[in-house]
Steps between C-alpha positions, in 0.01 A plus 500: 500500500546470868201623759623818708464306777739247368792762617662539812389771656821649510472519116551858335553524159650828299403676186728778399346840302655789379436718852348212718501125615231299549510212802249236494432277798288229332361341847340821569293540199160491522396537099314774572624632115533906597853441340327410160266703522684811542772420280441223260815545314651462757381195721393209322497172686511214244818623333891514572605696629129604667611857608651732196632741693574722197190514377372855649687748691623462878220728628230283324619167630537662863160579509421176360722283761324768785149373434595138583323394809695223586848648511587165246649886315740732595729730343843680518514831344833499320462859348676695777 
């Protein structure tokens, strides 16, 4: 698997959930692991694909992305 600094940093990668999307910027990530830690079965780096955005509801994996410090997450709510 490829560093996160291998991408450009234009990079943003999507993963679709029932109710929200989750964008990852890999050059901006800073392993700092509140993504796992919050929602393990969610994020799991080491496996494809690494997010699962279906594994917990759009309000648990919003709260999730909001505790990343890097802004490597972000989310669109797709609920409304």
């Amino acid at each position: 698997m490829a560093s996160t600094h291998d991408f450009p940093p234009d990079y943003v990668k999507d993963y679709v959930g029932e109710g929200v999307t989750v964008h990852w910027r890999p050059h901006l990530c800073i392993h700092s692991a509140n993504c796992l830690r919050a929602l393990p079965q969610v994020f799991q780096p080491g496996t494809q694909p690494w997010i699962k955005p279906h594994g917990a509801d759009a309000d648990a994996i919003i709260a999730a992305v909001q505790r990343c410090p890097s802004g490597a997450l972000a989310f669109t709510d797709t609920r409304k």
